[in-house]
N, C-alpha and C positions, 0 to 999 in steps of 0.2 A: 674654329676650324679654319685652315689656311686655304689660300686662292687654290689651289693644285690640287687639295681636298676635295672640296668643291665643285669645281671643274671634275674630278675624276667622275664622282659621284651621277652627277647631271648626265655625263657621259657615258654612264654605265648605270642607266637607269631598269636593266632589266634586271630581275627578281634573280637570275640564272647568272647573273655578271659578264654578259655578252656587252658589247660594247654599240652604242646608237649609228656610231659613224664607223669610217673604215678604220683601217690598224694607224695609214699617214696622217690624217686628221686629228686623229685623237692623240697620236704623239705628238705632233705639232703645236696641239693646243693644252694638253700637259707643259710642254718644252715652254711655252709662252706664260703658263699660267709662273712654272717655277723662274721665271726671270723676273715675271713680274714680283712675284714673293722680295727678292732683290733689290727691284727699285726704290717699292714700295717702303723697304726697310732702309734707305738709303744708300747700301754700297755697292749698286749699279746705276748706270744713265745711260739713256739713249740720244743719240743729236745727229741727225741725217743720215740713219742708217745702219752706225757704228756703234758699238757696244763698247763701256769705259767704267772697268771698276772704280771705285771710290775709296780712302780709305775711311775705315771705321769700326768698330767692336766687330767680333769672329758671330757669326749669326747665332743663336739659340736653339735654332732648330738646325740636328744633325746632319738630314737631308739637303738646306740650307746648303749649310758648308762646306757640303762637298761638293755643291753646284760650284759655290763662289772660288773653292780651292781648286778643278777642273780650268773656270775662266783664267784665274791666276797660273797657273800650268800651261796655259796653251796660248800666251799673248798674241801670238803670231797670229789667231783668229781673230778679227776684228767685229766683221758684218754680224748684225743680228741677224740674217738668213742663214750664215754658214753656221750659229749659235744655235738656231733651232733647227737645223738639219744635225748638227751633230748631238744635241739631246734628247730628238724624237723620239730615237731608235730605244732607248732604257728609259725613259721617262712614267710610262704606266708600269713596269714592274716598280716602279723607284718609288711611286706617289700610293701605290698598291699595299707596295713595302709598308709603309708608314701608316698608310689605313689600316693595316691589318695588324702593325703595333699597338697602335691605339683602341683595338676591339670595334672597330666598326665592320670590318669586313674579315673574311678568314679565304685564306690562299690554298685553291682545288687542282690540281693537276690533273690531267685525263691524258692518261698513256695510249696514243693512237701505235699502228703500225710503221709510218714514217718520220713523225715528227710527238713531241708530249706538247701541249697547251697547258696552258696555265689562267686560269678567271680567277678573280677577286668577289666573291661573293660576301652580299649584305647579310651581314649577323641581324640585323634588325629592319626593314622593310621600312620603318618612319625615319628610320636617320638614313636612306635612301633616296627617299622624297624628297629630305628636310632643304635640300638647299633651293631645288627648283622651286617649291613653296613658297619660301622666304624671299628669294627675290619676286616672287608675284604678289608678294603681301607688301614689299617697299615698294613696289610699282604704283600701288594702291594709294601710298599716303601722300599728302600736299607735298611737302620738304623733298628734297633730292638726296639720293642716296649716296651714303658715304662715297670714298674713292673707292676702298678697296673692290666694296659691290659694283660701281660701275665698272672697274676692268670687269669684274666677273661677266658683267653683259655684254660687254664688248668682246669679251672672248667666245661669246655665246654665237652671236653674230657672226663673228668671223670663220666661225670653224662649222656653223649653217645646223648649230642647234636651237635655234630662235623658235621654231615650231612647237617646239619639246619645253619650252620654258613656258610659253605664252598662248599653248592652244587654248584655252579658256576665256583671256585676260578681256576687259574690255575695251573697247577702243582709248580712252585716254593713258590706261595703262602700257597700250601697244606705243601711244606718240612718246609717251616717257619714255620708251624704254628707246625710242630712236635717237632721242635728243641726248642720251648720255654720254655716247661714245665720241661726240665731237666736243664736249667739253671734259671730257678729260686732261688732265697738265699733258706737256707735250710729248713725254718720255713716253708715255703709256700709249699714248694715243699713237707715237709710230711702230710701238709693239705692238700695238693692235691689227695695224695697219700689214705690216709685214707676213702677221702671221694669214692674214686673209689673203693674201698673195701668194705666200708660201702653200695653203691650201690648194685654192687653186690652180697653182701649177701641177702641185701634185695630181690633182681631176685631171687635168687635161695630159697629164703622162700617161693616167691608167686607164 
């Protein structure tokens, strides 16, 4: 399962497909998770701020590439803040999308009188859980966890789902999970950084 998977999931940890955080937070750190998907795969970087595609093979995953073909579309965007301000806003339909391709979730519409809502609800209730779990069980073991899992904490943190991962965990588990996000390579680590930023500006507008 991809970082944006993942991240939805943790995100939208309720049975009903309500979301933990508010609508800005949760796109923000969708918007971050799917950049990070990018890096990680090589054909984005990040270095003081700015966002700089790379070239290299068309992604595999669909959703992917139409992130990477949007960046390519719009060069005159630079900043990874104006990056995750412009992919908040569709980012959980987008990552929703793809979950509910996959049979993990199935997409509810509820027709109000002013506006329709849309949730992504869990076909299954353990592939729900499964990610917040998993990073509690690699919290657990001696070794440090891959990269991809430490973004995943680092986006956890920063979007102020750290409660929701690690109410349980025990204290060494909690020190691990602090010590990740600064050893991350440096691309990630100022997407991290950004989007915790980006969050909270958002708080203190609403």
């Amino acid at each position: 399962m991809l970082i944006a998977d993942e991240f939805f999931l943790i995100a939208h940890g309720d049975s009903r497909g309500r979301a933990r955080l508010n609508p800005t937070a949760t796109g923000l750190g969708l918007a971050a998770a799917l950049l990070g998907e990018l890096v990680l795969s090589g054909r984005v970087t990040v270095d003081n701020g700015r966002l700089s595609v790379l070239d290299g093979p068309p992604p595999a995953d669909a959703l992917a590439g139409g992130v990477l073909a949007h960046l390519l579309g719009q060069r005159q965007h630079r900043t990874v803040r104006t990056w995750l301000g412009l992919l908040a806003g569709t980012a959980a339909d987008a990552v929703g999308a793809r979950l509910s391709r996959s049979g993990v979730v199935r997409r509810q519409e509820k027709r109000g009188l002013l506006r329709t809502t849309v949730d992504y609800v869990a076909i299954d209730l353990n592939a729900l859980a499964w990610p917040a779990t998993r990073l509690l069980a690699l919290l657990d073991r001696p070794h440090p966890p891959a990269v991809p899992d430490a973004l995943l904490c680092g986006l956890v943190s920063a979007t102020g789902l750290t409660r929701d991962v690690l109410w349980h965990a025990d204290p060494r588990a909690q020190h691990r999970f602090g010590v990740l996000r600064p050893a991350l390579p440096l691309p990630l680590r100022e997407l991290v950084a950004h989007t915790e930023a980006a969050v909270g500006a958002a708080v203190l507008r609403g």
